[in-house]
C-alpha positions as CSV (number, residue, x, y, z in Angstrom):
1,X,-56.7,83.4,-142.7
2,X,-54.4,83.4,-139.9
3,X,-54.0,86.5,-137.2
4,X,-51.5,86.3,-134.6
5,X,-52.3,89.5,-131.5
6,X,-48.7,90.0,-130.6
7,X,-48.2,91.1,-126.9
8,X,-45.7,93.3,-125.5
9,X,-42.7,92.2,-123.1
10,X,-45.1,93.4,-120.3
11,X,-44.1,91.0,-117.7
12,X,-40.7,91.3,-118.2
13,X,-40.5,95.1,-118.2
14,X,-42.6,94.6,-115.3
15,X,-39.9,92.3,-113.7
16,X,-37.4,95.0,-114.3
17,X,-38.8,97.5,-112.3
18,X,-38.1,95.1,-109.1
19,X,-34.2,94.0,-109.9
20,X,-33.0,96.9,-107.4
21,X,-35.1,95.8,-104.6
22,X,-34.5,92.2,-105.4
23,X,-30.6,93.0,-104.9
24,X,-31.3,94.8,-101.7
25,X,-33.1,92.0,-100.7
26,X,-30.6,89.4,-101.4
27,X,-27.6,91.2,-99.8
28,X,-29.8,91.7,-96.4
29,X,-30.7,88.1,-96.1
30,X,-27.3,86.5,-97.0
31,X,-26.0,88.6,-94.5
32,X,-28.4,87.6,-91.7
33,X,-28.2,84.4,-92.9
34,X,-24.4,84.2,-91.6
35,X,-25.1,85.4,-88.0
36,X,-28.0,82.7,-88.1
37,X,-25.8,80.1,-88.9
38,X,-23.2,80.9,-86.4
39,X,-25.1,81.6,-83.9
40,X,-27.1,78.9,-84.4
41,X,-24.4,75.8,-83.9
42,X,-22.5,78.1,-81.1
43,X,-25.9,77.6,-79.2
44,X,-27.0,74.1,-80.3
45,X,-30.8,75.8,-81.0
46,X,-32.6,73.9,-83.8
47,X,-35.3,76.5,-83.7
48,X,-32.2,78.9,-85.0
49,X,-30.9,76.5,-87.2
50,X,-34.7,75.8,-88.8
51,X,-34.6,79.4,-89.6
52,X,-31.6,80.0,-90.8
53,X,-32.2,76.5,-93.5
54,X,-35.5,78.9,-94.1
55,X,-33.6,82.1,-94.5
56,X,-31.2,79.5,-97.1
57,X,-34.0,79.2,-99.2
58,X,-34.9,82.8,-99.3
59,X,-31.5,83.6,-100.6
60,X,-31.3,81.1,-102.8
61,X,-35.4,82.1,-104.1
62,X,-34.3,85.7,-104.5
63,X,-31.0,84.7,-106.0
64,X,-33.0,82.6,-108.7
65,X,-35.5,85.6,-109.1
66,X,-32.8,87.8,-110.0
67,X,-31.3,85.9,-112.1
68,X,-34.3,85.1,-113.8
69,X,-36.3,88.1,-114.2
70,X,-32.9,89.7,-115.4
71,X,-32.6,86.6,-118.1
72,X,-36.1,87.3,-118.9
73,X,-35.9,91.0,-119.3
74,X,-33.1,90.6,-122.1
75,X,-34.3,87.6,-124.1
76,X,-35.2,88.5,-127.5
77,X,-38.5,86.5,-128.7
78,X,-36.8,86.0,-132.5
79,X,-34.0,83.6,-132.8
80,X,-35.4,79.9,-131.7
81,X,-36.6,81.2,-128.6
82,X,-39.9,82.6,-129.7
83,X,-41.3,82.8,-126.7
84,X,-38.4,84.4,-125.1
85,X,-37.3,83.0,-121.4
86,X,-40.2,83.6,-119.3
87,X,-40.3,79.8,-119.1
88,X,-37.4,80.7,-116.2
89,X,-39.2,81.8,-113.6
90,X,-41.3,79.1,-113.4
91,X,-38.5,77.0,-113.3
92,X,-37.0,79.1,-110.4
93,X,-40.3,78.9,-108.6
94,X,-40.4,75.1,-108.9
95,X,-36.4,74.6,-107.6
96,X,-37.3,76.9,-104.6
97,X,-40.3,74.6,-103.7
98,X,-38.0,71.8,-103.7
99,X,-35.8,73.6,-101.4
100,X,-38.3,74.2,-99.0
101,X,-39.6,70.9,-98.9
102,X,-35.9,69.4,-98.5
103,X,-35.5,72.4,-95.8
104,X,-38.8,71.4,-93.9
105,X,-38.1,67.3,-93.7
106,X,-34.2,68.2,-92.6
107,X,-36.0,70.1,-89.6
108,X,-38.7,67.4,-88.8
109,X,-36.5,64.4,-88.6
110,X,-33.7,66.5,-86.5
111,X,-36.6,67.8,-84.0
112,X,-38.2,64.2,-83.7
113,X,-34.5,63.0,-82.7
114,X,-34.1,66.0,-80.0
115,X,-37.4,65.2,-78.1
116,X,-35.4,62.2,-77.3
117,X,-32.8,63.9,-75.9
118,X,-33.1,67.6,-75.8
119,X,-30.0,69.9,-75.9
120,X,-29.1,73.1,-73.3
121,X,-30.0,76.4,-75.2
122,X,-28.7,79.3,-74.2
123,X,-31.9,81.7,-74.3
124,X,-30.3,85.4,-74.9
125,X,-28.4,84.4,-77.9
126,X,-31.4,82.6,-79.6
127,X,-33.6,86.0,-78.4
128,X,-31.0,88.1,-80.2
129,X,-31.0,86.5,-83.4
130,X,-35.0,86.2,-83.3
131,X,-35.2,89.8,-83.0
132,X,-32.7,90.7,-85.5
133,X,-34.3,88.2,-87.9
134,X,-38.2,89.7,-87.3
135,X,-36.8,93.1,-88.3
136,X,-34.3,91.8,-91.6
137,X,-38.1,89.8,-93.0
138,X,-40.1,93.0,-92.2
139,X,-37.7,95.0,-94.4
140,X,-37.4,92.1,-97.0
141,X,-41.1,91.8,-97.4
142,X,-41.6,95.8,-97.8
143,X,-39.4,95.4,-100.4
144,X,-40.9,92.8,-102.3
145,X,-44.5,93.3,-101.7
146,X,-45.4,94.9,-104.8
147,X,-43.9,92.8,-107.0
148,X,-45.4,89.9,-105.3
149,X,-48.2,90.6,-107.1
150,X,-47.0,90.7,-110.4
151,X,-44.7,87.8,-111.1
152,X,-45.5,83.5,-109.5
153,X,-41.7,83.9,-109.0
154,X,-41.5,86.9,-106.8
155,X,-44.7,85.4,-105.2
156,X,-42.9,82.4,-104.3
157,X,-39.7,84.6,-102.8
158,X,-42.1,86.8,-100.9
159,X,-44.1,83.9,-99.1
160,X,-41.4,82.5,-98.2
161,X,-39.7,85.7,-96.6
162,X,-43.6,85.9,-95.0
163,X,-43.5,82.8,-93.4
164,X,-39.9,83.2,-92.5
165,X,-41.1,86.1,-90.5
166,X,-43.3,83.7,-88.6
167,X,-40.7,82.3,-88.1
168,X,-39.0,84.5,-86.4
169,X,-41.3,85.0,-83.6
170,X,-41.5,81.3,-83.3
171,X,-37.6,81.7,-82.6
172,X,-38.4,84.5,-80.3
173,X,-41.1,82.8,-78.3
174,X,-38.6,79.4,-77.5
175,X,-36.0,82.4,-76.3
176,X,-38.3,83.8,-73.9
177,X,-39.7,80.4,-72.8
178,X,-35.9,79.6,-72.3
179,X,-34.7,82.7,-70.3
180,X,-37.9,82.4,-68.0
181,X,-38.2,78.5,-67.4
182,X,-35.2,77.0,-68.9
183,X,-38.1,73.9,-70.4
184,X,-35.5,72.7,-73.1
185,X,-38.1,71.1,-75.5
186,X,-39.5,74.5,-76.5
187,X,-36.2,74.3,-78.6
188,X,-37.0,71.2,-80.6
189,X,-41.3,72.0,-80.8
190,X,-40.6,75.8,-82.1
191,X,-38.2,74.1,-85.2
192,X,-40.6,71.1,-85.7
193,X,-43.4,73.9,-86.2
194,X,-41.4,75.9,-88.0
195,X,-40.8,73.2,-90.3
196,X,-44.6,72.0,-90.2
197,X,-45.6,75.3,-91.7
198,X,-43.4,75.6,-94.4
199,X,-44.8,72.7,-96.2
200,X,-48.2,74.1,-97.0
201,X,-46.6,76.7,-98.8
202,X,-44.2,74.6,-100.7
203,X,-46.6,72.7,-101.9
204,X,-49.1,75.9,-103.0
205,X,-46.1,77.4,-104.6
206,X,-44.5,73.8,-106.5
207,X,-48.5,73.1,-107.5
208,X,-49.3,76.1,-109.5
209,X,-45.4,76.2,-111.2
210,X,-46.1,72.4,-112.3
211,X,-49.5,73.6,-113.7
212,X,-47.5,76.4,-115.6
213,X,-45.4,73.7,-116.8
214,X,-47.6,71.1,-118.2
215,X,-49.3,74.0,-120.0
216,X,-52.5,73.1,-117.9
217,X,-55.8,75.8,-118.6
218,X,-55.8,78.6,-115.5
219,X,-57.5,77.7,-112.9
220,X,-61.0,79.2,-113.0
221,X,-61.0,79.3,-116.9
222,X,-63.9,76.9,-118.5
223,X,-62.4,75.6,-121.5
224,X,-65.6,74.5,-122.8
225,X,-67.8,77.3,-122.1
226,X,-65.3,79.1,-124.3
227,X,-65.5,76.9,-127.1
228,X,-69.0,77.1,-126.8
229,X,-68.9,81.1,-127.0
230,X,-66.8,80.9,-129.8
231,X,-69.2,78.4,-131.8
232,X,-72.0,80.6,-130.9
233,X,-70.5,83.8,-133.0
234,X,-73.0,84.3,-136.5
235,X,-71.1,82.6,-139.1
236,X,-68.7,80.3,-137.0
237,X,-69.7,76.3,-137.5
238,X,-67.0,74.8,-135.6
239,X,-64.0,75.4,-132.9
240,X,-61.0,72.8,-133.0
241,X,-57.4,73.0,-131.6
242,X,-58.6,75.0,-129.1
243,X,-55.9,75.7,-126.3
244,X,-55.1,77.9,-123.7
245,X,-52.4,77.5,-121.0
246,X,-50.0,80.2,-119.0
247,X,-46.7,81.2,-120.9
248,X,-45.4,82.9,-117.2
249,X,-47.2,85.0,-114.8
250,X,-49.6,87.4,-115.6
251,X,-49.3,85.9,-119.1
252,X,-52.1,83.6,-120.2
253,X,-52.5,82.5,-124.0
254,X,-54.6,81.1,-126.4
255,X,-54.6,79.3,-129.8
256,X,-57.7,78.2,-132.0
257,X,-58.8,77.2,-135.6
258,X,-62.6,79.0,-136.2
259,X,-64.1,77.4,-139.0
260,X,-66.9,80.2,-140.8
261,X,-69.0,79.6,-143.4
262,X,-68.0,79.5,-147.1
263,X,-68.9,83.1,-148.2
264,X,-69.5,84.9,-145.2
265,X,-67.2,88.0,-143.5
266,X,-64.3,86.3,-141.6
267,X,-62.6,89.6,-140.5
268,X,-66.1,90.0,-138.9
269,X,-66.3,86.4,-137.1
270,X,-61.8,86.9,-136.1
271,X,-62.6,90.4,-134.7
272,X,-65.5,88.7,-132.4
273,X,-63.6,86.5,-131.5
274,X,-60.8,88.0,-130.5
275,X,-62.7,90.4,-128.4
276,X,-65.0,87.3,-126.2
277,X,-61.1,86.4,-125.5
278,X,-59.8,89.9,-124.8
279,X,-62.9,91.5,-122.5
280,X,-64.6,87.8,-121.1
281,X,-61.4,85.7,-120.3
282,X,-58.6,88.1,-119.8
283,X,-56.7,86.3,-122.8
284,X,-55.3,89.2,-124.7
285,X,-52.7,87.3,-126.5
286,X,-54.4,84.7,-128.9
287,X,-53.6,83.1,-132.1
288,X,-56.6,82.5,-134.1
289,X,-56.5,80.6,-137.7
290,X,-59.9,81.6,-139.8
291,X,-60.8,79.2,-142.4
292,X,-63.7,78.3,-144.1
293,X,-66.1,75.5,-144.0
294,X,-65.1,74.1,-147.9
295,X,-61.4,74.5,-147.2
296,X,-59.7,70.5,-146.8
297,X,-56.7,69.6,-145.4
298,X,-56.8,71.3,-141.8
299,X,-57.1,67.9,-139.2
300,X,-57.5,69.1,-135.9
301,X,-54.3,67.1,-133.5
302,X,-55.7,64.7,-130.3
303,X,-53.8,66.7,-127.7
């Protein structure tokens, strides 16, 4: 016996909700991201420019979570792509960590070559943009927080816009240190910190989309406490095949063979079962094969 618990599109309905304010979001950033960038090589300020390769990443995060969650929220699951294309996000989140951590290292090496030689700033221009900037992220991250918690993707875009907001005061701090003591290496230590601090995140963010990828368990999810639980159910002698991994977020999934004893109430022993993975684990979506104890031919696969 063989039952598959189908699960609704919920995470890509729930994507769906947030394409307006994704759109809103995008169009703000890629404008600001211009004024950045010209202000940025008119003044010679690398803290500017640090942001502004920040503020590059948020548009091209967004940009990717658009495109995804819009891909997502159209793909059929029939057809060869049985799982849809929630698969895309995860994608999306793992290019925008690699952006950031190309972003970051661009930033490091230019700073460690300015302390060398550090350039004139002007101070009003870089306090402009800084203030500018603070406001564009607050308004950005209002936008996204909700869906932030709904989708690793929009997570990824909205830490980003988060720590570009940091960044902004960072900008705004070297402006102020510039117009009151004209020290020029506040420049080049605002962008190296700016830089410094977006690696933790890159990494947090690029971590948990290659554990989506290898199809690792979640984190906090004891595979073999559950195979235990589902041994210990009256009638059930053995668990094999037994995975569970993340299909996308907020999506976690299961698949298991339940061997019962010859004889005995399988419907009972599959509707236990699926209820330890529905109430105790969160895993709502699981495919379960029921068979019994004299049945041959079933050889569990060494994954």
């Amino acid at each position: 016996m063989s039952h598959n618990h189908a699960h609704g599109p919920a995470a890509a309905r729930a994507g769906a909700r947030h394409q307006g304010r994704l759109r809103v979001s995008l169009a703000l950033v890629l404008v600001f991201l211009v004024v950045q960038v010209a202000v940025g090589l008119v003044a010679g300020s690398l803290a500017v420019l640090s942001d502004a390769g920040h503020m590059l990443t948020d548009a091209v995060g967004l940009g990717m979570a658009l495109a995804a969650i819009s891909v997502a929220s159209r793909a059929s699951s029939g057809g060869r792509r049985t799982f849809g294309l929630y698969r895309l996000e995860i994608l999306a989140a793992l290019a925008n960590a690699v952006l950031l951590f190309g972003v970051a290292g661009y930033v490091l090496v230019e700073a460690a070559r300015r302390f060398g030689d550090p350039p004139e700033v002007p101070g009003l221009p870089v306090l402009a943009v800084g203030a500018v900037g603070l406001v564009v992220n607050a308004a950005v991250m209002g936008l996204l927080r909700a869906g932030s918690r709904e989708s690793l993707n929009l997570e990824g875009a909205y830490l980003e816009v988060v720590s570009d907001a940091l960044g902004s005061l960072g900008v705004l701090v070297a402006a102020v240190v510039l117009l009151t003591t004209g020290w020029p290496y506040v420049d080049p230590i605002v962008g190296a910190g700016i830089g410094l601090f977006i690696l933790p995140r890159a990494w947090r963010l690029g971590r948990e989309a290659l554990r989506i990828l290898i199809q690792a368990a979640p984190p906090g999810l004891d595979v073999g406490a559950l195979r235990a639980e589902l041994a210990a159910i009256p009638d059930v002698v053995d668990v094999h095949d037994l995975h569970v991994w993340t299909l996308t977020s907020e999506l976690e999934v299961a698949s298991a063979h339940v061997m019962v004893r010859a004889g005995s109430d399988a419907h009972a022993a599959l509707d236990r079962a699926r209820e330890l993975l529905r109430d105790r684990y969160g895993l709502s979506h699981a495919t379960l094969q029921v068979e019994p104890d004299d049945h041959h031919g079933c050889q569990e696969v060494a994954w």
